[in-house]
C-alpha positions as CSV (number, residue, x, y, z in Angstrom):
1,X,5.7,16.0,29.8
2,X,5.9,19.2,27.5
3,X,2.7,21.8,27.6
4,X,2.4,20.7,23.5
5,X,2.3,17.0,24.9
6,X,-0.6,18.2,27.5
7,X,-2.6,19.5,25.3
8,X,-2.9,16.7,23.1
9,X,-6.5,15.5,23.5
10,X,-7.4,12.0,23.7
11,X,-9.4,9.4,22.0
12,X,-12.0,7.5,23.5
13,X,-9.7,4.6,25.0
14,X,-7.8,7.4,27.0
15,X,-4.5,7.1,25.0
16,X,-3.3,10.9,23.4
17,X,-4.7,11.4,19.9
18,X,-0.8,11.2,18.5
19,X,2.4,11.0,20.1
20,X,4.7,14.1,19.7
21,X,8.2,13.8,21.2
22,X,8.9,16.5,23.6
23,X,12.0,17.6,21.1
24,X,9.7,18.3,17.7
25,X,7.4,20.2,19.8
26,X,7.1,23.8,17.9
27,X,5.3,27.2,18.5
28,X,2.4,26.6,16.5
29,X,1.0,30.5,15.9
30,X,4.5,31.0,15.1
31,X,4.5,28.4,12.1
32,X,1.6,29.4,11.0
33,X,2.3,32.8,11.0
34,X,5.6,32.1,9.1
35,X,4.2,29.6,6.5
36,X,0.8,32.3,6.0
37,X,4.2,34.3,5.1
38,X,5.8,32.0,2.7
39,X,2.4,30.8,0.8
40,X,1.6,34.2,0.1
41,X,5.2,35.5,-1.1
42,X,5.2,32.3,-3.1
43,X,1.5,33.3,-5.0
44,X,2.6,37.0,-5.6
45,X,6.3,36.6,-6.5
46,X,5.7,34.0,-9.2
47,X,2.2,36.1,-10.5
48,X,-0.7,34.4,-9.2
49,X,-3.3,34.9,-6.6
50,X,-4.8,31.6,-6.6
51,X,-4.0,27.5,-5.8
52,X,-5.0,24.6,-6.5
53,X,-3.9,21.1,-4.4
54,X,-4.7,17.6,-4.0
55,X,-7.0,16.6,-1.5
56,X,-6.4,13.0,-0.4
57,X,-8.0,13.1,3.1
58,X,-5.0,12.5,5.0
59,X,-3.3,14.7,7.3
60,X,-0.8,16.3,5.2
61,X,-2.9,17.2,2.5
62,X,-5.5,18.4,4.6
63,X,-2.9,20.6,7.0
64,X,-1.6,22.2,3.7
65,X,-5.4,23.0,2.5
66,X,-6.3,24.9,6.1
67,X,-2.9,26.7,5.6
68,X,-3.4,27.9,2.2
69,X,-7.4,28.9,3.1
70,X,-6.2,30.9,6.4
71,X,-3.0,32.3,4.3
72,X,-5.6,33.5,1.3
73,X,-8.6,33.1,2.0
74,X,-10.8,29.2,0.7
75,X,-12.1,31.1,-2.4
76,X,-9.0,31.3,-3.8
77,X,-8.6,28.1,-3.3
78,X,-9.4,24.9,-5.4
79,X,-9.1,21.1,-4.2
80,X,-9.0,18.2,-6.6
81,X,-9.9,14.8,-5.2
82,X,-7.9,12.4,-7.4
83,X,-9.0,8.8,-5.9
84,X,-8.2,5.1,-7.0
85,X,-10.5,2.2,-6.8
86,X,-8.0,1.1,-4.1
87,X,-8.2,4.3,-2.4
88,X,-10.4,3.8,0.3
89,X,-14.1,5.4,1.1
90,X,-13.1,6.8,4.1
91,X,-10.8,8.6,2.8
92,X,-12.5,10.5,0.0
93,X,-15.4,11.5,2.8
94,X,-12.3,12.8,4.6
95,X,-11.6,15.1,2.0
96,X,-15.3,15.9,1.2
97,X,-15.7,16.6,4.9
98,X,-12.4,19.3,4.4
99,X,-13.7,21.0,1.6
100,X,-17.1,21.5,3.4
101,X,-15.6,23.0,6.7
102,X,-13.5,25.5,4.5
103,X,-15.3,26.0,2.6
104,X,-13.3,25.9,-1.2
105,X,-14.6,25.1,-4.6
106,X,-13.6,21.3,-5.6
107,X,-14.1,18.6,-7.7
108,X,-13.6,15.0,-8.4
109,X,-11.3,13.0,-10.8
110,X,-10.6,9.6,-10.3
111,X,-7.4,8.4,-12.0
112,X,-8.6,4.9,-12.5
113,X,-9.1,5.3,-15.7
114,X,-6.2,6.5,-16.3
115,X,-4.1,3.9,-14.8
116,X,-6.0,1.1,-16.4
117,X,-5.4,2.5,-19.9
118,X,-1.7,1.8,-19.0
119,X,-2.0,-1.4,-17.4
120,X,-5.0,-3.1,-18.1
121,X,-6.5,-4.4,-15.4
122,X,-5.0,-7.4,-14.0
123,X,-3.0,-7.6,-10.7
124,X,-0.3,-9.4,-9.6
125,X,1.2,-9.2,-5.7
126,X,4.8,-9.4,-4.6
127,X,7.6,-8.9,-6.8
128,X,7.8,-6.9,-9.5
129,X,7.0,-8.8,-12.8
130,X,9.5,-8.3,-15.8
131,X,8.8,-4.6,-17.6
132,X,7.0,-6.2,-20.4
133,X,4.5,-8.6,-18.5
134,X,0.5,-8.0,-19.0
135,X,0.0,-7.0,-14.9
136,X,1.1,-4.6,-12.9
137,X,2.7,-4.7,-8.9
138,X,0.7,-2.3,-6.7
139,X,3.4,-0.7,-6.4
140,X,3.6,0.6,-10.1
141,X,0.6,1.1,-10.2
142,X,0.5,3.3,-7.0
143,X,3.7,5.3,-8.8
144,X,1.5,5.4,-12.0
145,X,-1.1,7.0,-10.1
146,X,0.5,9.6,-8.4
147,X,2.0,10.6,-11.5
148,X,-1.3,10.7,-13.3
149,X,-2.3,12.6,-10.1
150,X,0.2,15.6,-10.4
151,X,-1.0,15.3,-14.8
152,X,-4.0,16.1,-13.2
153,X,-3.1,19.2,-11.0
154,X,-0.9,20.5,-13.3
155,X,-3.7,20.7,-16.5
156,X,-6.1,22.1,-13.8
157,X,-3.5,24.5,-12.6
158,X,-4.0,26.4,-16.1
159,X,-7.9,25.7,-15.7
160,X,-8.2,27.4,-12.2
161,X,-4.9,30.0,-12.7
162,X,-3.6,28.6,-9.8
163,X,0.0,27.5,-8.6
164,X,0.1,23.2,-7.6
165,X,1.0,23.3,-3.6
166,X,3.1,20.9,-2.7
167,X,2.1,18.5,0.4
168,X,5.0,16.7,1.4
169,X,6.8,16.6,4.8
170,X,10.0,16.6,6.0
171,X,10.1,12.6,7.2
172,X,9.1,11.6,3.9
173,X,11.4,14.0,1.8
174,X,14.7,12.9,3.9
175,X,14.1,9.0,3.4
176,X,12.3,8.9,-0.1
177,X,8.7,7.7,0.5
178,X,7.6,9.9,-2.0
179,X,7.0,9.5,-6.0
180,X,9.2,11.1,-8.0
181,X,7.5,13.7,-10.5
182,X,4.2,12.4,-8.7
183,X,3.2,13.5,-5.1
184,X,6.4,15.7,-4.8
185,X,6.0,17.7,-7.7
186,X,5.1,21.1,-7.0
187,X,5.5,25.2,-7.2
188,X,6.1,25.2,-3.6
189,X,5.7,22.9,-0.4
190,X,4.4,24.7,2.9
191,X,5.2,21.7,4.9
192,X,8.1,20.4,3.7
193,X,10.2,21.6,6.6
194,X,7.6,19.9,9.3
195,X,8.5,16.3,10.6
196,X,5.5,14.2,10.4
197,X,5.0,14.4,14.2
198,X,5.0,18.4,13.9
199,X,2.6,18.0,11.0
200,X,0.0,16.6,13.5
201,X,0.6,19.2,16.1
202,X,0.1,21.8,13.5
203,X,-3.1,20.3,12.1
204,X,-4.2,19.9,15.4
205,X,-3.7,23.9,16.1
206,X,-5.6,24.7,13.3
207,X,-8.3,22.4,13.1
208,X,-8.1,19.9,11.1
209,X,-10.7,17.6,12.2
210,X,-9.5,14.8,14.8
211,X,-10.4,11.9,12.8
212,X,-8.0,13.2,10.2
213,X,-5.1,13.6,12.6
214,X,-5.8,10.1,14.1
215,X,-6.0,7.7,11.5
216,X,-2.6,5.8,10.6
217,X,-1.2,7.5,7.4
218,X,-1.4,5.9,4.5
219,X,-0.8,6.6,0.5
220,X,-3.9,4.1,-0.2
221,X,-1.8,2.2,-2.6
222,X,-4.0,-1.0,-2.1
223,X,-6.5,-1.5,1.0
224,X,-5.1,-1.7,4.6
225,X,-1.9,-0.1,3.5
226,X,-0.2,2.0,5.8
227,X,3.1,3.9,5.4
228,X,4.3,2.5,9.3
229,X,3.1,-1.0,8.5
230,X,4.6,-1.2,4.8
231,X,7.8,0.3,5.5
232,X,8.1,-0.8,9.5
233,X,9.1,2.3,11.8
234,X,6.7,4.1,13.8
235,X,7.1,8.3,12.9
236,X,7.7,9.6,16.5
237,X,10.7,7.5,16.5
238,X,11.8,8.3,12.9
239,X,11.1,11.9,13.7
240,X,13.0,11.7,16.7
241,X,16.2,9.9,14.7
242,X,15.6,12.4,12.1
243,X,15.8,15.6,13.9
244,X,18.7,14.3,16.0
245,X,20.9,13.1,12.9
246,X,20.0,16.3,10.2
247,X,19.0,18.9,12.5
248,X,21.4,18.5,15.1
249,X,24.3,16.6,13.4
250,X,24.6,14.2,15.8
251,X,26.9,11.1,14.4
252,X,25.6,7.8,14.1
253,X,27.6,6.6,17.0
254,X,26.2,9.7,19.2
255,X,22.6,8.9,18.3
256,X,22.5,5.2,19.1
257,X,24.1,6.1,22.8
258,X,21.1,7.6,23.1
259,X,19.3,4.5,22.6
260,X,18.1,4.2,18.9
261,X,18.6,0.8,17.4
262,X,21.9,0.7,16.1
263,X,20.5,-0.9,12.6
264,X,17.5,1.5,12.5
265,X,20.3,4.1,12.4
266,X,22.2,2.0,9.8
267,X,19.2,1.5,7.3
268,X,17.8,5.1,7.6
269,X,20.9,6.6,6.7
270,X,20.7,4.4,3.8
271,X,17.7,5.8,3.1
272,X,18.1,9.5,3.3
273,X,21.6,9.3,1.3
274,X,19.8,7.1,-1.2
275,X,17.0,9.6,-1.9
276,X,18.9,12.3,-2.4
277,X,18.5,12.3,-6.2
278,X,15.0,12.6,-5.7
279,X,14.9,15.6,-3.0
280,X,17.6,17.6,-6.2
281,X,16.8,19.2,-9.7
282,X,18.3,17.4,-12.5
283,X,21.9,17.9,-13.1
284,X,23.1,19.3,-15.8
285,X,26.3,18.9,-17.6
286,X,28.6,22.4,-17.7
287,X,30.0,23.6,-20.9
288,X,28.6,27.4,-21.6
289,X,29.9,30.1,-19.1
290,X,26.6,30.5,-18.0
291,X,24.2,27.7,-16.8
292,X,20.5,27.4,-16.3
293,X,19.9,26.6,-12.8
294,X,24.3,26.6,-11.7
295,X,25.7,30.2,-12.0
296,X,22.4,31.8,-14.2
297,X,19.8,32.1,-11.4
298,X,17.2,34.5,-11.0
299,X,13.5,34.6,-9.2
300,X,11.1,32.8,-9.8
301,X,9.4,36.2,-11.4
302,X,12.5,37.8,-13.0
303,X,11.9,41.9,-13.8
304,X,10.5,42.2,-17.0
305,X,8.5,39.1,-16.9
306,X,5.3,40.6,-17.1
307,X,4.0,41.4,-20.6
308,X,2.6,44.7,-20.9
């Protein structure tokens, strides 16, 4: 067992608060200290002091609001809780119980109105329904909503002066359990390099309280969702099959002689090559000698920039 593994406290029944495979394990003053870094480089060299982020109560949102608080201080920050009708009450006290230990300004909007004014308000479960039908899958709806989510950041982005942080992790950028223009929309992402398992250990370090870190995640598309249960892997052994295939190259072959299920390995590759459009800015088709965004690049804050 690793010292990060002994160090894990543990809920009441005895087991460890969260399993964290002795391979992810990272120094977490050093990622702190790196990602203080990055948030603040981000803020200055795009012309803002200030950010704003959603606050959903889980842990990834919550790790990213405790990061940008230490790296500028909570009054600079400004949490929106965005919640469904689906989105569950524990959740949002979660978030209210975040805001109170940093300390931050926040506010409330649900987007249920919003979702509703697209949809109506009848259900349907199971397959989607044909693109014209009166009800809605929860699963468009959940895209709907995140979308309507990020509208919502974005407008209060202007209202507060503050750059949208991103709150995505690595796990869910490489296989695509993310919304597209919705949750991973962002100025920047301080976690987006952090497996899931690593996100934990870093929330842990910095204090994120314990019922955050221990409560299965979930994007509260409907009640009793999980991402595990809907999408059937556990996120130690994604991590683990992660790390070993991106980080370390290992081949598909390699990986399941180390004992990963030869048709786990099958479908997550699948998965991260079929996301791959979603971790990438648009295309765009070449026909100028210089191209926005291919061979005409520049910082995010270009000289001359600021008006005088």
């Amino acid at each position: 067992m690793s010292a990060a593994s002994r160090s894990i406290p543990s809920r009441a029944d005895g087991r460890p608060l969260f399993e964290l495979p002795a391979e992810l394990a990272i120094d977490t003053d050093v990622a702190r200290r790196v990602i203080g870094e990055f948030i603040r480089a981000q803020l200055e060299q795009a012309g803002f002091e200030r950010a704003v982020l959603g606050l959903s109560g889980g842990i990834d949102s919550g790790l990213v609001a405790y990061l940008v608080a230490e790296a500028i201080g909570a009054a600079r920050l400004h949490c929106v809780l965005l919640p469904n009708r689906t989105s569950s009450p524990a959740s949002q006290a979660d978030a209210e119980a975040i805001v109170v230990a940093l300390g931050c300004s926040s506010e409330l909007v649900a987007v249920s109105p919003m979702v509703d004014g697209y949809f109506g308000t009848a259900e349907v479960k199971g397959a989607l329904p044909p693109a014209d039908g009166i009800a809605a899958s929860a699963l468009r709806r959940g895209n709907f909503a995140a979308r309507m989510r990020m509208a919502v950041l974005y407008d209060r982005s202007v209202t507060w002066g503050g750059l949208v942080v991103g709150t995505g992790n690595k796990t869910e950028s490489l296989i695509g359990y993310t919304t597209l223009f919705g949750d991973s929309a962002c100025a920047f992402n301080p976690i987006g390099d952090l497996y899931k398992s690593q996100v934990r250990q870093l929330a842990l370090a910095i204090g994120v309280p314990e019922a955050v870190i221990a409560k299965a995640p979930s994007a509260d598309l409907w009640p009793g969702q999980t991402d595990e249960g809907e999408a059937g892997f556990s996120y130690p052994v994604l991590d683990r099959l992660l790390f070993w295939r991106i980080d370390k190259r290992r081949s598909a072959e390699e990986v399941v002689a180390m004992g990963f299920d030869a048709e786990l390995v099958a479908r997550v590759d699948r998965m991260v090559a079929g996301a791959e459009f979603k971790r990438q800015v648009p295309p765009i088709a070449k026909l100028g000698p210089r191209t926005a965004g291919v061979d005409y690049l520049y910082p995010r804050r270009r000289p001359g920039s600021v008006r005088p």
